[in-house]
C-alpha positions as CSV (number, residue, x, y, z in Angstrom):
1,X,10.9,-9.7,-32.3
2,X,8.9,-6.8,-31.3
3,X,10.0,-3.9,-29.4
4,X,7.9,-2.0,-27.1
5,X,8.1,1.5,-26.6
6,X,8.6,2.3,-23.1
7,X,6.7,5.8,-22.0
8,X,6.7,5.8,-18.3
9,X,9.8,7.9,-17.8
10,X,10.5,9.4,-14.2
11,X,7.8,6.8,-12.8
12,X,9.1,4.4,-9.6
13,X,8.2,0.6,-10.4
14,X,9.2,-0.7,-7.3
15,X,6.4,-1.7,-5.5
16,X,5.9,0.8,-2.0
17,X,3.8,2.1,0.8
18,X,3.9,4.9,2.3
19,X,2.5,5.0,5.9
20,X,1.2,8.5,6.3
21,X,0.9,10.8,9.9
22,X,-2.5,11.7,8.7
23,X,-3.7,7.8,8.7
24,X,-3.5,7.0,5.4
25,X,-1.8,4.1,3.4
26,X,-0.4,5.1,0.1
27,X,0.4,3.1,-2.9
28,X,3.0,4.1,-5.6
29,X,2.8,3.5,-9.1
30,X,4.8,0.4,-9.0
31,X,2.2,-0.9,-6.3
32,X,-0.5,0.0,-8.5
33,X,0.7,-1.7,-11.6
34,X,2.1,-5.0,-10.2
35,X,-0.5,-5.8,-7.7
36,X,-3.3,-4.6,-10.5
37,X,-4.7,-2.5,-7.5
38,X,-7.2,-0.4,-10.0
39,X,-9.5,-3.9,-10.2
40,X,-10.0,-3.8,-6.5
41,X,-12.6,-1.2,-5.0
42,X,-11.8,-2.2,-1.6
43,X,-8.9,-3.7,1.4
44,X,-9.5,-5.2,4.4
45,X,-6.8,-4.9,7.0
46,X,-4.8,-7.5,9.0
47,X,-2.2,-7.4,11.8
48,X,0.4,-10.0,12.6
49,X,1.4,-8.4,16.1
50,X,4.0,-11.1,16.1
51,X,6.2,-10.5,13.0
52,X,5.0,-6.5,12.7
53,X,3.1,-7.1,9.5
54,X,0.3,-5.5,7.8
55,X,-1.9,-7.6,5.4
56,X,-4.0,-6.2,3.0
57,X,-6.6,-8.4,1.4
58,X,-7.6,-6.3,-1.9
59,X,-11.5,-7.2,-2.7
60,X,-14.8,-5.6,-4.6
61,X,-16.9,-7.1,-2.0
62,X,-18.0,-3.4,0.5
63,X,-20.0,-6.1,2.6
64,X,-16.9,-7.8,3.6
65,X,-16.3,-7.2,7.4
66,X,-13.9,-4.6,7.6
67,X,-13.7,-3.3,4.2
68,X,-12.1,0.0,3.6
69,X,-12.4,2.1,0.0
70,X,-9.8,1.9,-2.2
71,X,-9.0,5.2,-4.4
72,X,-6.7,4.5,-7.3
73,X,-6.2,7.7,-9.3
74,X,-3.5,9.1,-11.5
75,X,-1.8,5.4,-11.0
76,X,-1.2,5.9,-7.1
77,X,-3.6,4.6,-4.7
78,X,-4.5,5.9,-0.7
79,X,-6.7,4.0,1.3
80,X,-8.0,5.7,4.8
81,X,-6.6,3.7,7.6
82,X,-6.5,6.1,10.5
83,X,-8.4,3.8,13.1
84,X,-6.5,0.7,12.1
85,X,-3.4,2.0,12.6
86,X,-4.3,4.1,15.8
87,X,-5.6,0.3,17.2
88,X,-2.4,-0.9,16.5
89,X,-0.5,1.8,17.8
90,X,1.4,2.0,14.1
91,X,0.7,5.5,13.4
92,X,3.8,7.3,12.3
93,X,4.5,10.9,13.7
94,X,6.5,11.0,10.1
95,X,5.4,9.4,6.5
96,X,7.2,6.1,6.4
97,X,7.8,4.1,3.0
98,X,7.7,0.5,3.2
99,X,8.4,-2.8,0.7
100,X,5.0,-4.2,-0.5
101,X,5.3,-7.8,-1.1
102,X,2.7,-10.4,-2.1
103,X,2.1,-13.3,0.5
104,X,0.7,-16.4,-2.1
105,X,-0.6,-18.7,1.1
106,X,-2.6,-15.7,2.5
107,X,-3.5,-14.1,-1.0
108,X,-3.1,-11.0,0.2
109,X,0.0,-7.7,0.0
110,X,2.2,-7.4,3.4
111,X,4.1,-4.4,4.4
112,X,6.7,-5.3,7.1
113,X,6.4,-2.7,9.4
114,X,9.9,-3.1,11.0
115,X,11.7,-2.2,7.6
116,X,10.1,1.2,7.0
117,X,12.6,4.3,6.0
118,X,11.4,7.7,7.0
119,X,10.2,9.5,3.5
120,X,12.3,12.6,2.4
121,X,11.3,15.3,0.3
122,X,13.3,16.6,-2.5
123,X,15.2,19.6,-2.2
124,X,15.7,21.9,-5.4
C-alpha cells in the first residue's frame, strides 16, 4: 500500500456556489476539483422555474447559444451571470452559498436555489 501525502490543508472540498449580489456565480475549490471545471472554457445556463433549479452545462464550444466564459484561477471559478439571474429574478441582495450537485440524465451541475444559506464572513 501506498500513502499519499495530503497538502491541501485549510481548503473546503465540498462542492459549492456562491450566488453573488454583483451577478456572479462562484465555484469553490471543491467545485473546481470534483466537477474538473478547469477543462471547461465555458457554461451555458438553464432554469427550471418549477423546482427552483439552476443548470449549468460546462462546454469548450463559445459558439454554443448562450455560452458564458468560465474563469478558473487559483482553484476557484466565477462565471458572469448578471443578466441570467436578473431574467430570472434570482439575484441576491446578499452572497448566497448553495450545494452543487451533478444531474447524470441532463449532464449538467444544478444548484437548488431554494436551499441557499446567506454567506458570512469571518470575524477575527
Amino acid at each position: 500500500m501506498a500513502f499519499e501525502r495530503f497538502t491541501d490543508v485549510g481548503r473546503v472540498f465540498r462542492p459549492r456556489a456562491s450566488i453573488r449580489s454583483n451577478g456572479q456565480i462562484g465555484f469553490n475549490h471543491g467545485s473546481v476539483k470534483r466537477f474538473e471545471l478547469q477543462k471547461s472554457a465555458y457554461v451555458v445556463l438553464f432554469y427550471d422555474k418549477e423546482n427552483k433549479k439552476v443548470g449549468i452545462r460546462l462546454t469548450n464550444d463559445k459558439t454554443e447559444p448562450g455560452a458564458s466564459t468560465l474563469i478558473t484561477r487559483n482553484g476557484n471559478g466565477t462565471v458572469s451571470a448578471r443578466s441570467f439571474l436578473e431574467y430570472y429574478q434570482l439575484l441576491p441582495k446578499d452572497t448566497m452559498q448553495h450545494d452543487i450537485e451533478w444531474d447524470e440524465e441532463n449532464k449538467m451541475l444544478v444548484i437548488d436555489m431554494g436551499k441557499g444559506t446567506q454567506r458570512t464572513r469571518k470575524t477575527n
